[in-house]
C-alpha positions as CSV (number, residue, x, y, z in Angstrom):
1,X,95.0,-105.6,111.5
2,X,91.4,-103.8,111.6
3,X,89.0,-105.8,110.0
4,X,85.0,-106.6,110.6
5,X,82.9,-109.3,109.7
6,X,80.2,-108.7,107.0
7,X,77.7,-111.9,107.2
8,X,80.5,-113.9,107.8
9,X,83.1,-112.5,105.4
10,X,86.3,-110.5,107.2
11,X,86.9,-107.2,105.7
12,X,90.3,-104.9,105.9
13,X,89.7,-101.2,106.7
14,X,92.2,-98.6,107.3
15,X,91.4,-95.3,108.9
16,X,93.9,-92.2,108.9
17,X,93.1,-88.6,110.2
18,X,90.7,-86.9,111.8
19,X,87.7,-85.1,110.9
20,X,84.5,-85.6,108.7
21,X,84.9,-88.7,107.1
22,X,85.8,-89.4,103.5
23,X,85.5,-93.0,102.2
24,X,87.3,-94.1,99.1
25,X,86.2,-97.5,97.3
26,X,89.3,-99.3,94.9
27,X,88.8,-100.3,91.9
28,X,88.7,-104.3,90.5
29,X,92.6,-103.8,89.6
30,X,93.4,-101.9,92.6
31,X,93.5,-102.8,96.5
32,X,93.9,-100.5,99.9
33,X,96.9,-99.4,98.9
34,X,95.8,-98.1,95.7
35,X,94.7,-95.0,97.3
36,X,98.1,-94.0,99.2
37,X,98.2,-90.3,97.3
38,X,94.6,-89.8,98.4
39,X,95.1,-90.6,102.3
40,X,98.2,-89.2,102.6
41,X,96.8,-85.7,101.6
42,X,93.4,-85.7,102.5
43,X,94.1,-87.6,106.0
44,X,95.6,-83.7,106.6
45,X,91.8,-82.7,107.0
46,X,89.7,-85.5,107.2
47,X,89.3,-88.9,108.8
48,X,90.2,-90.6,105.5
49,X,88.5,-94.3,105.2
50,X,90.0,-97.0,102.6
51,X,88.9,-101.2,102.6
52,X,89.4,-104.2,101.0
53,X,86.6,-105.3,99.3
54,X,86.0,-109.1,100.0
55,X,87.9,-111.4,97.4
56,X,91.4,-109.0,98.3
57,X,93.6,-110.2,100.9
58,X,94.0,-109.6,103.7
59,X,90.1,-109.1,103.8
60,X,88.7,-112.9,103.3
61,X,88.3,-114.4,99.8
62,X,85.4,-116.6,100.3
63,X,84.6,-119.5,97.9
64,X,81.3,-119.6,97.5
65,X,80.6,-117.6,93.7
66,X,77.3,-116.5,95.5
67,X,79.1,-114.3,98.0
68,X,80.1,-111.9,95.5
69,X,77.7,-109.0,94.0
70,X,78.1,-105.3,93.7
71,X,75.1,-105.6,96.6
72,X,77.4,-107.6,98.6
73,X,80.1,-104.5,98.5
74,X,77.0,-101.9,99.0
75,X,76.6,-103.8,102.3
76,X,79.6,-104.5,103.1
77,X,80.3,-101.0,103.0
78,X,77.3,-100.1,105.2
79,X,78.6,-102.3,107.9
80,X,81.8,-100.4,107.8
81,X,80.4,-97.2,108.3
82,X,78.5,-98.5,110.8
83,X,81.3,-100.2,112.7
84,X,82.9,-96.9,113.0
85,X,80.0,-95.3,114.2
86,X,79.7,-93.1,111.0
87,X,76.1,-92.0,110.5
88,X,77.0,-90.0,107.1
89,X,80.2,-89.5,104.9
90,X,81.7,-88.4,101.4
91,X,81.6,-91.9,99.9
92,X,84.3,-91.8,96.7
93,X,85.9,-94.9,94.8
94,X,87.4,-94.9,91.3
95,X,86.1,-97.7,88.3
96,X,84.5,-100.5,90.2
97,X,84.6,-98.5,93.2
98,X,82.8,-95.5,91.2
99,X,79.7,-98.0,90.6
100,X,79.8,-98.8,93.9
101,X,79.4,-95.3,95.3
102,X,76.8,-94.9,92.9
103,X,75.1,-98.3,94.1
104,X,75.5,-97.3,97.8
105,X,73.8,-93.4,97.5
106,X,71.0,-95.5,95.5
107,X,70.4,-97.6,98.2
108,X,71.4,-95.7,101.3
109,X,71.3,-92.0,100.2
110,X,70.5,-91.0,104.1
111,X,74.7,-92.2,104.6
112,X,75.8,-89.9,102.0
113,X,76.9,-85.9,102.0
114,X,78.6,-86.2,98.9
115,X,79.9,-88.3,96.2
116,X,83.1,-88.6,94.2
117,X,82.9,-91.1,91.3
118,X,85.7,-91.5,89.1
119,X,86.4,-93.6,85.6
120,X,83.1,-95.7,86.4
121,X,80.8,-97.6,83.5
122,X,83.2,-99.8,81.7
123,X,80.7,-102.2,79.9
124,X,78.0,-99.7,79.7
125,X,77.8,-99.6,75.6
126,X,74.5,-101.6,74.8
127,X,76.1,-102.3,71.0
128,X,79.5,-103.9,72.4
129,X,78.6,-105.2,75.8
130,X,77.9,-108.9,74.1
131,X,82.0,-108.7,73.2
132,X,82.5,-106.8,76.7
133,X,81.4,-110.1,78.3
134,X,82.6,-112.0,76.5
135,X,86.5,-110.6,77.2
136,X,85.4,-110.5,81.0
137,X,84.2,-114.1,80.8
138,X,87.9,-114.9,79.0
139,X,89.8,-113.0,81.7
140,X,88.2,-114.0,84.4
141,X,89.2,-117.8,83.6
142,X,92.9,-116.8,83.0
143,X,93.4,-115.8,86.1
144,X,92.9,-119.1,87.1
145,X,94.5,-121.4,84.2
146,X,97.3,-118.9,83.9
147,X,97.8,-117.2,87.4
148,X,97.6,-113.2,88.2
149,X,101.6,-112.7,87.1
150,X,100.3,-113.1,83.4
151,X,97.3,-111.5,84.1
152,X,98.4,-108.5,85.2
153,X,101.6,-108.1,82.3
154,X,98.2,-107.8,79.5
155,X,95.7,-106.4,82.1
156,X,98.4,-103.2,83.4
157,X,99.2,-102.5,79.7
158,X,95.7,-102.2,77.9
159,X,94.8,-99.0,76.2
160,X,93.4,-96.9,79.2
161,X,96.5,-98.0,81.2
162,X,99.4,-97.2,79.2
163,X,99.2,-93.7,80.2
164,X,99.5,-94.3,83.5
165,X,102.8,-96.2,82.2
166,X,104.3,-93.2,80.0
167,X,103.7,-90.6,82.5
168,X,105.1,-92.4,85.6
169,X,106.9,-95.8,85.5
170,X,107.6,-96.2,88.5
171,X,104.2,-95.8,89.7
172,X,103.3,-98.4,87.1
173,X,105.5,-101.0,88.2
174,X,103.7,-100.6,91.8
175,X,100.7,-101.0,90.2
176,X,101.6,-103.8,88.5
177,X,103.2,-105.6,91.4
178,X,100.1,-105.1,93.1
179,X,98.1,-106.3,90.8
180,X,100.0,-109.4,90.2
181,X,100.4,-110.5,93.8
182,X,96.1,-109.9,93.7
183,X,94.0,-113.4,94.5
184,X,93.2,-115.2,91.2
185,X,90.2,-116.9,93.0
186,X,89.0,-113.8,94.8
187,X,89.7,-111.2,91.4
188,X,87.9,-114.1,88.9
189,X,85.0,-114.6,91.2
190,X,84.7,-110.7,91.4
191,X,84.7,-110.1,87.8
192,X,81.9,-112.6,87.4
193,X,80.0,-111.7,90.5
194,X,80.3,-108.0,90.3
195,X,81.1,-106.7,86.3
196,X,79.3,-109.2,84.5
197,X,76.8,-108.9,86.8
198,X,75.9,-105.4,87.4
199,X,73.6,-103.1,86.2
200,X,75.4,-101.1,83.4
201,X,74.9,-96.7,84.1
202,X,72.6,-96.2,81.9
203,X,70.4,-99.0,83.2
204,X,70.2,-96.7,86.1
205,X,68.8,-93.4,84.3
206,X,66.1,-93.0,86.8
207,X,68.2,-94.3,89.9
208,X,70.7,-91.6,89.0
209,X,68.0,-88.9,88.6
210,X,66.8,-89.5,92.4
211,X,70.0,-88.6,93.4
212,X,70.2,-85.5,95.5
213,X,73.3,-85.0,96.8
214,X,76.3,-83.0,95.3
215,X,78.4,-85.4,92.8
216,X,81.8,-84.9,91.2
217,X,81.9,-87.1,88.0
218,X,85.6,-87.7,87.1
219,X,86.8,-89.2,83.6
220,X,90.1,-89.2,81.9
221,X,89.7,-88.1,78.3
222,X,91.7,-91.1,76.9
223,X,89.3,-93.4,79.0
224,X,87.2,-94.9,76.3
225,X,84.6,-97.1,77.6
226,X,83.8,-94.9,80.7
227,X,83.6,-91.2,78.8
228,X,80.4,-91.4,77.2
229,X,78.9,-92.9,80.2
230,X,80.8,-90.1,83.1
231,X,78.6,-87.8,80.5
232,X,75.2,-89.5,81.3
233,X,75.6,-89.2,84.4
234,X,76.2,-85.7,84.4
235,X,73.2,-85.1,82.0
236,X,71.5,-87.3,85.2
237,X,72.7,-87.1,88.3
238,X,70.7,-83.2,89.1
239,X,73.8,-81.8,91.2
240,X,76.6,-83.1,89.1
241,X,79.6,-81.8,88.1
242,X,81.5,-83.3,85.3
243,X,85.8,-82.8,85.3
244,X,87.8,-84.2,82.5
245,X,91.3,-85.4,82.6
246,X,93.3,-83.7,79.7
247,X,95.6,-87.2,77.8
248,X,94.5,-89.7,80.8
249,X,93.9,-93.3,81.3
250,X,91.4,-95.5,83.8
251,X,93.5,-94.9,87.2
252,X,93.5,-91.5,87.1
253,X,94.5,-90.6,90.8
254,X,97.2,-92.5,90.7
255,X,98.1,-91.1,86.9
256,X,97.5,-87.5,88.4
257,X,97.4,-87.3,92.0
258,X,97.9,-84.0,92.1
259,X,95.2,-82.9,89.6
260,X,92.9,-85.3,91.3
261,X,93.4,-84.7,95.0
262,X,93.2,-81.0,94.1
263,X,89.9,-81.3,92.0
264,X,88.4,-83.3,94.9
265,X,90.0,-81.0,97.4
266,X,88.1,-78.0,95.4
267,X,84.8,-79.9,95.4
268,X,84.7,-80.5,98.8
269,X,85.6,-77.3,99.5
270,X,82.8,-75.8,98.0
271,X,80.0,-78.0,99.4
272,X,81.1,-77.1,102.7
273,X,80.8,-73.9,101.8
274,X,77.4,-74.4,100.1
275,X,78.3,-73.0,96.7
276,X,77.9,-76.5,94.9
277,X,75.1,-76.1,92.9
């Protein structure tokens, strides 16, 4: 399996395709596989990049609490990109992935042509991130007194999720299965290393105003937590462009992979073309 070490920590990487590279970071419920509709249409034009972020087999789930931070994924993402030789790429990911795009084109804007950041900001609400952290704090010691199986059958059905669940079952049940088989050490430590942890999007107000690159801001509509914060970035981030998901949950490209790949397709497109204003 392809893997590199990141100050001592194994990472998982997949490439597929050829051409400019396009990078796409999972979110905390999601692993590699998570992105299967995105590599297998975009790998048609571009060399399409997908990880495991340390805590998710079979990248390494260390022990040490310390060894997880969202700066931990920004440079564990760096290394990546350097360990394929990749000077610049679209960097993309979805939720926790999403922040992490953001947090890597703050801190390495020189890497990034574009980015793609999708149902990121969960937690952001000043007046209810006490009880946010509160219900990550909670969850994050379930997963260890109660394993991921229970985890996942309250975690897969919340209220950004059971759209994904009504439109496609079967998907769902992937999902789900994914989730479930998940590391309780590596996702606990994770939540309390990188959500809890983080700084929340508006935080980043004048982070996000330095950015210069062309952003697509993605959000379903039914996505509570993170569509007031995909707004602020859009009011920030000076070459954004802000696409809403008409009835959608958190994990909108699996939900709609087809409305997503095309939206990103579309985006891409027209930074290549330089019409992305």
């Amino acid at each position: 399996m392809p893997s590199f070490n990141s100050d001592g920590v194994e990472i998982y990487y997949e490439v597929a395709g050829e051409g400019y590279p396009l990078v796409w970071g999972h979110e905390f419920a999601g692993d590699i596989t998570s992105w299967e509709p995105q590599v297998n249409f975009f790998a048609r034009r571009y060399q399409v990049i997908t990880f495991c972020n340390r805590g998710y087999p079979p990248s390494e789930v260390p022990a040490d609490p310390d060894a997880y931070s969202q700066e931990h994924q920004v440079e564990d993402l760096r290394r990546l990109l350097e360990h394929l030789n990749i000077k610049q790429a679209y960097i993309g990911g979805l939720s926790m992935g999403g922040t992490l795009t953001l947090g890597f084109a703050i801190a390495h804007p020189e890497m990034c042509r574009a980015l793609v950041v999708a149902s990121a900001g969960a937690g952001s609400d000043s007046g209810d991130r006490e009880r946010m952290l509160a219900s990550w704090q909670s969850l994050s010691e379930s997963m260890i007194t109660e394993g991921m199986e229970k985890f996942a059958d309250g975690y897969a059905r919340g209220p950004e999720r059971v759209q994904f669940l009504r439109k496609d079952p079967v998907g769902w049940a992937k999902f789900h299965a994914g989730l479930a088989a998940h590391s309780a050490q590596g996702s606990s430590l994770t939540f309390r290393g990188v959500q809890m942890k983080r700084p929340t999007i508006y935080q980043l107000e004048k982070e996000l105003q330095q950015i210069k690159v062309p952003t697509l801001v993605m959000i379903g509509d039914e996505d509570g937590p993170c569509v007031e914060p995909a707004v602020f970035m859009k009011r920030n981030i000076p070459s954004c462009g802000l696409s809403v998901f008409p009835q959608s949950g958190h994990t909108i490209n699996l939900e709609e992979p087809a409305l997503y790949n095309q939206t990103v397709l579309d985006f891409l497109t027209a930074v290549e073309a330089g019409k992305w204003v």
